[in-house]
C-alpha positions as CSV (number, residue, x, y, z in Angstrom):
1,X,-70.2,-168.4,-89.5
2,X,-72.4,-168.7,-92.2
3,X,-74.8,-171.1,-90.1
4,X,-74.8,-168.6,-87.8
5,X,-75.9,-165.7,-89.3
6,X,-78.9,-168.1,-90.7
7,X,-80.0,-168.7,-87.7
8,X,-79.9,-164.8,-86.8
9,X,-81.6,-164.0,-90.0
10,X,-84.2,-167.0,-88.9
11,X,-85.4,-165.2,-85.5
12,X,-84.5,-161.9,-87.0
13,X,-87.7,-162.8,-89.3
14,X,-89.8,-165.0,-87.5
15,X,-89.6,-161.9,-84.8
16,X,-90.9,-159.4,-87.5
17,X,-93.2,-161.8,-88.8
18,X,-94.7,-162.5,-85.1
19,X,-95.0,-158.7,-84.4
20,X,-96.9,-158.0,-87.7
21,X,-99.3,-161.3,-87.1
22,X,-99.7,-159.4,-83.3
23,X,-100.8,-156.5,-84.4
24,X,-103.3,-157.7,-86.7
25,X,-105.1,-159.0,-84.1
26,X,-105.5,-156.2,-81.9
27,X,-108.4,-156.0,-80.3
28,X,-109.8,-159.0,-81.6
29,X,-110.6,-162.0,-78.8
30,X,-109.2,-165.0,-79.3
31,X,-110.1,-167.9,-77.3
32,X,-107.8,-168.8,-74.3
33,X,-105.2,-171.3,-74.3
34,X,-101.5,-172.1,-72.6
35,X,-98.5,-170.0,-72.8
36,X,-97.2,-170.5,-76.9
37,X,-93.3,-170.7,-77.1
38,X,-91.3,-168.9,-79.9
39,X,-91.5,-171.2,-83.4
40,X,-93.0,-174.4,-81.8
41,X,-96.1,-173.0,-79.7
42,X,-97.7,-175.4,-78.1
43,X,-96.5,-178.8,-80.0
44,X,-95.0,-179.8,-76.6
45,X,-97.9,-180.3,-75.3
46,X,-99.6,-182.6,-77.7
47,X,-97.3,-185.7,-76.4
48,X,-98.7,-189.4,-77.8
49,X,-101.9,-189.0,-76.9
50,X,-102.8,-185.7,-78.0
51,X,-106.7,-186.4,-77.0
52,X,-106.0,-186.7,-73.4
53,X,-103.5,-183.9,-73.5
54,X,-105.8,-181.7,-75.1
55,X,-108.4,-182.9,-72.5
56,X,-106.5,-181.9,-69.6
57,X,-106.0,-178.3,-70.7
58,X,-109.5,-177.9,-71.3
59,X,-110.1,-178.7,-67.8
60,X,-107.6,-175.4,-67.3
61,X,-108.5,-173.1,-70.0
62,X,-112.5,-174.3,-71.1
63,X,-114.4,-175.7,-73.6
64,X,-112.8,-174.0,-76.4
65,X,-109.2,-173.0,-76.2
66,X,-106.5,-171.6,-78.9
67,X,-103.3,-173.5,-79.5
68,X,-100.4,-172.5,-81.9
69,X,-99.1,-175.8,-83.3
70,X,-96.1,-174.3,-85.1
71,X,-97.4,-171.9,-88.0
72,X,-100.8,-174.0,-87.5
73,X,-103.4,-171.8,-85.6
74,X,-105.6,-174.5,-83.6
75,X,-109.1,-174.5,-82.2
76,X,-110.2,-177.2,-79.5
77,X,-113.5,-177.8,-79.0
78,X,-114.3,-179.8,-75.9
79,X,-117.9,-179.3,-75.0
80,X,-121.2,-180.8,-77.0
81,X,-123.0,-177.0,-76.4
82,X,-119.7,-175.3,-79.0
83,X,-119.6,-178.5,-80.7
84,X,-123.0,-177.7,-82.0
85,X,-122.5,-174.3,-82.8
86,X,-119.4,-175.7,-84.8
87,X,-121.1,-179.0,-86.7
88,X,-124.3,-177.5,-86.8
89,X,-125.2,-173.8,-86.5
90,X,-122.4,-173.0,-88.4
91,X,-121.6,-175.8,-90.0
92,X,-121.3,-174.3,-93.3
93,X,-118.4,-172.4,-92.1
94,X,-116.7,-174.6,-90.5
95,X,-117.3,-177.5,-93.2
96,X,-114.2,-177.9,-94.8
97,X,-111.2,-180.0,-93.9
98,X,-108.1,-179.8,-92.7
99,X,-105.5,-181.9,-95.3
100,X,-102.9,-183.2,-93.5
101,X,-99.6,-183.8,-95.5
102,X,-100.2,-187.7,-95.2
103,X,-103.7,-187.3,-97.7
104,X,-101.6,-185.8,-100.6
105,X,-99.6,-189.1,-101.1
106,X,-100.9,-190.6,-104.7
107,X,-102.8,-187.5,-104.7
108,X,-106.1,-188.8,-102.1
109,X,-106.5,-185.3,-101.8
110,X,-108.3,-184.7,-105.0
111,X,-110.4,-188.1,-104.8
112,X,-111.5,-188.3,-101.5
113,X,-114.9,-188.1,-100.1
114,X,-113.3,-187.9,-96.4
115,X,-111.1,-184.4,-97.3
116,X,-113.0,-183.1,-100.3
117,X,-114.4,-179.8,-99.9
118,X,-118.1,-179.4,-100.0
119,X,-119.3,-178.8,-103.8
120,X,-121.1,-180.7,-106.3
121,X,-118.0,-183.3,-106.7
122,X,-118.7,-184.1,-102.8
123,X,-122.2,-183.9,-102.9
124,X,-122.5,-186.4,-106.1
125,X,-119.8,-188.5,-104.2
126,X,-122.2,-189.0,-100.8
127,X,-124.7,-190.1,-103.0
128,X,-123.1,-192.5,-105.0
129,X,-121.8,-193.7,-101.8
130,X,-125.2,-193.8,-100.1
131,X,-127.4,-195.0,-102.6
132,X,-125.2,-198.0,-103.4
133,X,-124.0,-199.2,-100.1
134,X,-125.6,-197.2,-96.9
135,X,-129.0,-196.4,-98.0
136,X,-131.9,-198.7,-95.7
137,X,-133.0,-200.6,-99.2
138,X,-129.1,-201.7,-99.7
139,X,-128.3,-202.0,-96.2
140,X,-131.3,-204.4,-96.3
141,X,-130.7,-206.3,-99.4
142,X,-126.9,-207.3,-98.4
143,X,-128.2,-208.0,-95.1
144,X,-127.8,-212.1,-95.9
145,X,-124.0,-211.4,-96.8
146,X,-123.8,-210.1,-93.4
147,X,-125.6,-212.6,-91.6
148,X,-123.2,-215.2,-93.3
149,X,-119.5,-213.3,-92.5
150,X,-121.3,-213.1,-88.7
151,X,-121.9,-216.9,-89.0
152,X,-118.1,-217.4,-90.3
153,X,-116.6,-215.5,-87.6
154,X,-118.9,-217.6,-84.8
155,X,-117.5,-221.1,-86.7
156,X,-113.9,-219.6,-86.2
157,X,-114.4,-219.0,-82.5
158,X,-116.2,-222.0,-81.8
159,X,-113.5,-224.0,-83.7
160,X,-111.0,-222.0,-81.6
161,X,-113.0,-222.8,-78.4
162,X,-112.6,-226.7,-79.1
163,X,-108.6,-226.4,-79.5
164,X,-107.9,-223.8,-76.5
165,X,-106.5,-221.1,-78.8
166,X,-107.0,-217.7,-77.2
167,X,-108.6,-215.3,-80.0
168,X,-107.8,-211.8,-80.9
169,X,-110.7,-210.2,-81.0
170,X,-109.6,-207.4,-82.8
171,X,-108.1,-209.0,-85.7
172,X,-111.2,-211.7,-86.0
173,X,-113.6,-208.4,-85.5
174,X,-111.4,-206.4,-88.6
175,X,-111.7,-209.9,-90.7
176,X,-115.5,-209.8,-90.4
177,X,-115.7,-206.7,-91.3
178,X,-113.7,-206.8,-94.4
179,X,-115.1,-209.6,-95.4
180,X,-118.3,-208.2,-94.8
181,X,-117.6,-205.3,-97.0
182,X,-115.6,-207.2,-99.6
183,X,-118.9,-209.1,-100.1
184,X,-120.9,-206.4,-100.1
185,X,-119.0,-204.5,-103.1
186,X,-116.9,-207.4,-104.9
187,X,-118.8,-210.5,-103.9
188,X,-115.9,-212.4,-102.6
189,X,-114.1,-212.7,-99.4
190,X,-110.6,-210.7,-98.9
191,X,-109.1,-212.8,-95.7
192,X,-109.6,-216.7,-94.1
193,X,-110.8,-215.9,-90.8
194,X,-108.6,-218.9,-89.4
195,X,-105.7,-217.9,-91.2
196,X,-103.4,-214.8,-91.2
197,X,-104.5,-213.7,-94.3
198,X,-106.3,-210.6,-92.8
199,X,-103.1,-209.4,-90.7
200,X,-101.2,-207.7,-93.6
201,X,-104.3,-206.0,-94.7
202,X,-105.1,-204.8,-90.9
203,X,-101.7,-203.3,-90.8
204,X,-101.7,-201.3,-93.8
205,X,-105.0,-199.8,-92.1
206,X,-103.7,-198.7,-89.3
207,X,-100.4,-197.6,-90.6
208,X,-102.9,-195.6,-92.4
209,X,-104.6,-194.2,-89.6
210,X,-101.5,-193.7,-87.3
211,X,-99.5,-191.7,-90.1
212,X,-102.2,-189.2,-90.8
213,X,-103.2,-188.6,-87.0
214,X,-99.7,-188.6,-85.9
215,X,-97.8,-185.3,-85.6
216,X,-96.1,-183.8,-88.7
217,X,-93.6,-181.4,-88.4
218,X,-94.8,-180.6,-92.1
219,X,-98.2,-180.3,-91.2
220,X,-97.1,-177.6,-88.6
221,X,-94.5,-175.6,-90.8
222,X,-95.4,-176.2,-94.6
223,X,-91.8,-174.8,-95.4
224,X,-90.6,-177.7,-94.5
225,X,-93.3,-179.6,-97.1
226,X,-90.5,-180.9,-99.4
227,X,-87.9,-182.3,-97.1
228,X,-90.5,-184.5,-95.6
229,X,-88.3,-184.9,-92.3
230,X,-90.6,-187.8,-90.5
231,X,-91.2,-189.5,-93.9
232,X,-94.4,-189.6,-93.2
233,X,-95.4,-189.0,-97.2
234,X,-93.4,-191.5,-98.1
235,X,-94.9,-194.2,-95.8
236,X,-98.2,-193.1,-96.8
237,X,-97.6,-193.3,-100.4
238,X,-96.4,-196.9,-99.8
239,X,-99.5,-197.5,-98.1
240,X,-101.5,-196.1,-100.2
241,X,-99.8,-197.6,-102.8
242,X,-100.7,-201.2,-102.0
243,X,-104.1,-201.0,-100.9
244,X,-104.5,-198.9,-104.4
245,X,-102.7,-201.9,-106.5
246,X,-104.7,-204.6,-104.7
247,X,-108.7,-202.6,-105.7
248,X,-107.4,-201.8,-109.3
249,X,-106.8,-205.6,-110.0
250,X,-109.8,-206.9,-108.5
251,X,-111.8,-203.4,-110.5
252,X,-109.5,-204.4,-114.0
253,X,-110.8,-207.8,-113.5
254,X,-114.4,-207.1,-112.8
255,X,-114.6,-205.0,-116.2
256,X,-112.7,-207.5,-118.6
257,X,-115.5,-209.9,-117.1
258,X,-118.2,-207.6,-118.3
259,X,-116.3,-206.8,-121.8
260,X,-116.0,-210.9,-122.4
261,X,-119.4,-211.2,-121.2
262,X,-118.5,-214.3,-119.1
263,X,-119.6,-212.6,-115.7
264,X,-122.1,-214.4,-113.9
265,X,-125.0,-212.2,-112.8
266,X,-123.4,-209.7,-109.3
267,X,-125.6,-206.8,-109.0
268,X,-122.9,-206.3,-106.1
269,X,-121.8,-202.8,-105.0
270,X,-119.0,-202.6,-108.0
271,X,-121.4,-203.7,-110.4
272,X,-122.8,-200.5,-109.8
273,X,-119.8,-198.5,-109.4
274,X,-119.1,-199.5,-112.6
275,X,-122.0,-198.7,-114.6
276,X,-122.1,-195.4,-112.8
277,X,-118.6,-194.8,-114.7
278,X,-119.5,-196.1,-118.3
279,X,-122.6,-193.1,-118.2
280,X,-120.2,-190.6,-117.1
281,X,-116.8,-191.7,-117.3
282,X,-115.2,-187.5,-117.0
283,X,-117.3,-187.2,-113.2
284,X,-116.1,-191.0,-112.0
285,X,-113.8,-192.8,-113.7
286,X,-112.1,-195.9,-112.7
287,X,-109.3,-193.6,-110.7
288,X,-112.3,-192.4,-108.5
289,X,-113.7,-196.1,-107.9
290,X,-110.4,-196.8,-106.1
291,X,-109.9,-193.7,-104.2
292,X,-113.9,-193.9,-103.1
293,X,-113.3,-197.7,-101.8
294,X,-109.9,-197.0,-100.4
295,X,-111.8,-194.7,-98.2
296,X,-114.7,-197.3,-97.2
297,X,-112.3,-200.3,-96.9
298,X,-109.8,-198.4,-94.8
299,X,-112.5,-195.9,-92.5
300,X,-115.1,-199.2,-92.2
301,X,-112.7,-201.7,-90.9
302,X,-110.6,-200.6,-88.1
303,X,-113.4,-198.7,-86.9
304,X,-116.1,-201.1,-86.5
305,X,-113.3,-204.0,-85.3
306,X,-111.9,-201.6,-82.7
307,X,-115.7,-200.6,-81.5
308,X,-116.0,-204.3,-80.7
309,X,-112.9,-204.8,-79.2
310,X,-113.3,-201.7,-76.8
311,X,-116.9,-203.8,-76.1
312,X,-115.8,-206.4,-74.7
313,X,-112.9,-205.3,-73.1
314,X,-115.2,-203.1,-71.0
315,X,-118.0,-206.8,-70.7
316,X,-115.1,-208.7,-69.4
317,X,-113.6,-206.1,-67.1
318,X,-117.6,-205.6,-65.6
319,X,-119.2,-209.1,-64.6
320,X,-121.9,-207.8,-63.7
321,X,-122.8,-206.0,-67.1
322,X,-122.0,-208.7,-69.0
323,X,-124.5,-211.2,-66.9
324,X,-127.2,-208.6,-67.9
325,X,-126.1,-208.4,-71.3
326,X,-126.3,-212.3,-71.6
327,X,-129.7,-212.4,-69.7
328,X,-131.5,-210.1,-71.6
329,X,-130.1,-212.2,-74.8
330,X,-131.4,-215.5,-73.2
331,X,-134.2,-214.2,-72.4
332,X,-135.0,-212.5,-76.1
333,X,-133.0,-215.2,-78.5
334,X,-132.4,-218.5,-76.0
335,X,-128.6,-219.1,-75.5
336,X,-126.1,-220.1,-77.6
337,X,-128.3,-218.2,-81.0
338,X,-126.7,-215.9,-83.3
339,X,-128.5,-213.0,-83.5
340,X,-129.7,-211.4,-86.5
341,X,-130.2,-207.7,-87.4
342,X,-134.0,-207.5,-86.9
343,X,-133.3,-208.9,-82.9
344,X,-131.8,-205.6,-82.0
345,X,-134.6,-203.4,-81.7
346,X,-135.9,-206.1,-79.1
347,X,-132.2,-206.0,-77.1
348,X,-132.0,-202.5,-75.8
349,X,-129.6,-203.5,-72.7
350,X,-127.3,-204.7,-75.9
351,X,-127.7,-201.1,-77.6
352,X,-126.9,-199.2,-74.0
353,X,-123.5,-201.4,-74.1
354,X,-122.7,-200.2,-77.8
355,X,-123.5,-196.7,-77.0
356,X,-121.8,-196.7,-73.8
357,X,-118.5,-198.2,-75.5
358,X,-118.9,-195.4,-78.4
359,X,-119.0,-192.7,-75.3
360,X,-115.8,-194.3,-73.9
361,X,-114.0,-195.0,-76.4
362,X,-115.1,-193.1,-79.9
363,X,-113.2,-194.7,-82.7
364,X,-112.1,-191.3,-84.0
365,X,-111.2,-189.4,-81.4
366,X,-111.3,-185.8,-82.7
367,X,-113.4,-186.7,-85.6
368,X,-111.8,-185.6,-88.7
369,X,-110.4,-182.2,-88.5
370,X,-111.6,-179.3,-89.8
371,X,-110.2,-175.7,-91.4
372,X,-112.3,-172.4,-91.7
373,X,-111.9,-170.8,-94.4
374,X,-112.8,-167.0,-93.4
375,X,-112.6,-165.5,-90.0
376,X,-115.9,-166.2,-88.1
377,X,-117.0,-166.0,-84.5
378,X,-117.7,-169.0,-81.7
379,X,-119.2,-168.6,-78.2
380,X,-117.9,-164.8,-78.5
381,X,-114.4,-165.9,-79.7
382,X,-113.0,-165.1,-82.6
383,X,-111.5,-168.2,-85.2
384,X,-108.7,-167.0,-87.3
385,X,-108.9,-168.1,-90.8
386,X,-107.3,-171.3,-92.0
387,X,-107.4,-172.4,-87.9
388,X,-107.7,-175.7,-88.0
389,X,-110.8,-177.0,-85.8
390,X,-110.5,-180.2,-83.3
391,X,-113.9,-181.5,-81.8
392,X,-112.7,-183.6,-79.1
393,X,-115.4,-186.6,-79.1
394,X,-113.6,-188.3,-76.5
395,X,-113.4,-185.3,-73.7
396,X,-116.9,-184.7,-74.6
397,X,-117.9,-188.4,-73.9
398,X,-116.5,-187.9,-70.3
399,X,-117.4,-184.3,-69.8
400,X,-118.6,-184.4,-66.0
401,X,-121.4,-181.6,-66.7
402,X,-122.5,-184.0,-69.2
403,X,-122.5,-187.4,-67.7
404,X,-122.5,-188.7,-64.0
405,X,-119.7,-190.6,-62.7
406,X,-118.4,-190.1,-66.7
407,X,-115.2,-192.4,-65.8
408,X,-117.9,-195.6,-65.4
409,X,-118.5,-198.0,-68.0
410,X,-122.2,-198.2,-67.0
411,X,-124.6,-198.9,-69.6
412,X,-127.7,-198.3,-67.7
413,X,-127.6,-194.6,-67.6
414,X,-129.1,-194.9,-71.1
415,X,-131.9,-197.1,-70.8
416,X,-133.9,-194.0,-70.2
417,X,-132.0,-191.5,-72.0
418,X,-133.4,-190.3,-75.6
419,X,-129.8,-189.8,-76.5
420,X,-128.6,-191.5,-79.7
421,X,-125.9,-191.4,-81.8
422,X,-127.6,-189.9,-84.6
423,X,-125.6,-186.6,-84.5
424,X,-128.5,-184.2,-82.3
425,X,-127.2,-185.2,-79.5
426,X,-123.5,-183.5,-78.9
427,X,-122.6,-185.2,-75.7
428,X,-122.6,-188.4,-78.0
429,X,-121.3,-187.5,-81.5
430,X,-119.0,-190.6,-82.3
431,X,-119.9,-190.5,-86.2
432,X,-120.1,-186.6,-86.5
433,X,-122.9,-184.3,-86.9
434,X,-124.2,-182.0,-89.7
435,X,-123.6,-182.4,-93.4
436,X,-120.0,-184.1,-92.8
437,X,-121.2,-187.1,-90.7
438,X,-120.3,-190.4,-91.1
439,X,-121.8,-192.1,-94.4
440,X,-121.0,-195.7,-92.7
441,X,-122.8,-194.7,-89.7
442,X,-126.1,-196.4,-90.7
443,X,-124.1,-199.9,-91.3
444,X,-122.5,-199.6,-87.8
445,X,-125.7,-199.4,-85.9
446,X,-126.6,-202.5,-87.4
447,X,-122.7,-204.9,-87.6
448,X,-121.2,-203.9,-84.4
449,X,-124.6,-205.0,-81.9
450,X,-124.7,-208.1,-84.3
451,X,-121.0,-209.1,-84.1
452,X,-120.9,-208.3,-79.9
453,X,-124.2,-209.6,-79.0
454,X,-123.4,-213.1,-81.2
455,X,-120.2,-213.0,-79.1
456,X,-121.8,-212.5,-75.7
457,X,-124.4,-215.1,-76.4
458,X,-122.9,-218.2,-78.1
459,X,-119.8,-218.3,-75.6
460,X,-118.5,-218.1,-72.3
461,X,-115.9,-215.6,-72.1
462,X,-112.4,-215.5,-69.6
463,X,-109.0,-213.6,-70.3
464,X,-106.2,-215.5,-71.7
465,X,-103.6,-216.2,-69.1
466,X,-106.2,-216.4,-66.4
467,X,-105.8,-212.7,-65.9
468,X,-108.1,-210.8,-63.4
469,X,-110.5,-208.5,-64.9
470,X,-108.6,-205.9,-62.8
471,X,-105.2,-206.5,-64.8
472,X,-106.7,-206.3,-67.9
473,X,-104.9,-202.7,-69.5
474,X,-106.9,-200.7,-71.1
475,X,-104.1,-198.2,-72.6
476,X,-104.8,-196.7,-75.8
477,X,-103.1,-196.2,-79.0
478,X,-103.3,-193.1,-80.9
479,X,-103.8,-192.8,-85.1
480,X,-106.9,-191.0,-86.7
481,X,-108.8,-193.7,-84.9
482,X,-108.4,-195.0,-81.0
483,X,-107.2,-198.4,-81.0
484,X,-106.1,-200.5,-77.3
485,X,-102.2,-200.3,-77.2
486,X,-102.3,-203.9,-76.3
487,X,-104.5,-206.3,-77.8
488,X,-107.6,-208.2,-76.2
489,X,-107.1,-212.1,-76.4
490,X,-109.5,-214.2,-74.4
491,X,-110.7,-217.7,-74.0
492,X,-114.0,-218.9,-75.3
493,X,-116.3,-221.8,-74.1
494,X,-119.3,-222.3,-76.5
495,X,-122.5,-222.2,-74.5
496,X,-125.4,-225.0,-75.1
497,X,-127.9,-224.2,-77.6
């Protein structure tokens, strides 16, 4: 009986609560969306790939719609013209974040760059983050250490290529790239790339990424913020946990080096980090170093490994784009070369494929999302405050008013285009726009055309299993990022220099 009357008290006051939350919008227009159901709204709709769901209902209700995700008031965004009033007109309003549940575990929240609110903390944070590992001068100074992990991941192929081992592309991609970063900021590799080593490592990223995109009941009804019913905090806080744990030793180690003075000379990335925190230890202390690298280690991996994937999934399911591709690289390099970073402004059929994958198949899907904090007013709508904001990237890659035949991986339709993915053009916003774009964006542009074109042009490519280009699935998983449900193994022949 008792349970009963609960559950009458319950709808009793969610009924009273719904009328009052009515009536205080009155008059005011909200954008248009689908039928909301009592308590749950429009969760039902979301299903595992939310960014196709949400797609399909913008194709009903337009380019910006209103959802109810539980107590959660929800604004879609599906077309570049509102997606720059959002990241750019108004991008002060609309510049803070949404913090999912899944960021307060070990208590990210207060030390990351991603989910900070814009203020001085933030602002000092981008440019620590810039000026010692994305600014040109860096980018160009560490560009040897790159070269070399590019080198490393062509001798694993090759040696692959001689045994008749199918490679996963996406797990030798993600060990390049954290090599490539581990380099850059501790001067020493974190993974073998022909062993496993980079497979635990890989998983605790995307556990990462699929626990904080996932759906969370807490998310939707904060009431339920202590019982934790998915257990998605506690995952994340193992997670978190272990990446944290595995930075601290190699930071500890790093600074008993310095205090012994038995270090050999780094000037690395840490090195700097470092010296940053003895001049003002209160602003970034060593807690902050780990926090700031958990973020770069676990945002520039999966989505520069996946980007490459994605690439050559689309190469080997179109022959004919991937004949150009190699063309233009004989033609410019001579076969079998591994190209560098200064070839790529001479390979622009290479950059069409990278931007044509990033159209496709953005790695973050709705970007990161984003909460208003005051009411404020879009394309004659009004946002509620605290709505959280979705810019779907990937409906606004294959927005039909945008692109022709948008379904078709064609790379040629930007060999004339001024579009780039610099964040002023919103029908290609894959790293953001406005003041929260992507910091790592600048050392994308230059890894994934290196790492794709040195794969196109030192080997011969075909699917393990002697699968037809036409079986190859091309399903997606969703987490904060987009990775392919199933992954891309293929067969490589190395071509003569």
């Amino acid at each position: 009986m008792e349970v009963v009357l609960t559950v009458i008290y319950m709808i009793l006051a969610f009924a009273f609560f719904k009328s009052l939350f009515l009536f205080s919008r009155r008059g005011k227009k909200l954008p248009p969306g689908p039928f909301q159901l009592p308590i749950i709204g429009n969760l039902a709709t979301l299903g595992d790939l939310p960014h196709q769901s949400l797609a399909k209902l913008a194709d009903i209700y337009g380019p910006i719609m209103h959802l109810k995700m539980g107590c959660l008031d929800t604004i879609v965004i599906s077309s570049p013209a509102i997606a720059q009033q959002v990241l750019q007109k108004q991008d002060i309003i609309f510049s803070r974040r949404f913090i999912p549940d899944a960021i307060f575990a070990c208590d990210h929240f207060k030390y990351s760059v991603a989910f900070l609110p814009v203020s001085p903390l933030w602002s000092n944070l981008r440019k620590i983050i810039h000026s010692n590992l994305f600014s040109f001068n860096k980018l160009d100074a560490n560009q040897h250490l790159r070269s070399s992990k590019v080198n490393d991941l062509i001798g694993y192929v090759k040696k692959c290529s001689q045994t008749g081992e199918a490679i996963d592309i996406g797990r030798a991609a993600f060990t390049t790239s954290l090599n490539l970063l581990s380099n850059t900021i501790f001067s020493k590799d974190m993974a073998d790339p022909s062993q496993d080593s980079s497979k635990e490592f890989k998983d605790l990223v995307w556990n990462i990424m699929a626990e904080v995109g996932k759906p969370n009941l807490v998310d939707f009804f904060p009431v339920l913020k202590k019982m934790d019913l998915q257990g998605v905090y506690r995952r994340m806080t193992g997670h978190f946990e272990s990446i944290l744990k595995l930075l601290e030793g190699l930071i500890t180690e790093r600074m008993a080096l310095k205090r012994s003075g038995t270090l050999a000379v780094n000037n690395d990335a840490l090195d700097e980090l470092i010296k940053i925190s003895q001049g003002s230890p209160v602003e970034f202390d060593k807690t902050r170093i780990e926090h700031l690298l958990l973020d770069i280690f676990v945002a520039g991996t999966d989505t520069t490994s996946s980007t490459v994937e994605w690439g050559m999934a689309e190469l080997l399911r179109n022959s004919e784009t991937m004949v150009k591709a190699k063309a233009e690289l004989d033609k410019v390099l001579g076969k079998g070369k591994i190209l560098e970073e200064a070839d790529i402004t001479r390979l622009p059929y290479l950059q069409c494929i990278v931007r044509e994958t990033l159209r496709l198949h953005p790695p973050i899907p709705f970007l990161l999302p984003r909460q208003i904090a005051e009411e404020a007013e879009v394309n004659g709508y009004t946002i509620p405050k605290n709505s959280q904001v979705l810019v779907n990237v990937w409906a606004i890659g294959r927005d039909q008013s945008s692109w022709k035949n948008p379904l078709s991986f064609y790379p040629e339709r930007f060999l004339d285009s001024d579009i780039d993915l610099k964040g002023q053009d919103f029908e290609l916003i894959p790293f953001g726009a406005g003041r929260r774009i992507c910091p790592g964006m600048s050392l994308a542009s230059r890894t994934v055309p290196v790492v794709l074109g040195s794969l196109i042009n030192c080997f011969d490519w075909e699917l393990e299993g002697k699968i037809s280009a036409n079986e190859l699935g091309m399903d997606e998983k969703f987490g904060i990022t987009l990775g392919k449900l199933h992954p891309l193994c293929a067969l490589a022949t190395s071509v003569p220099v």
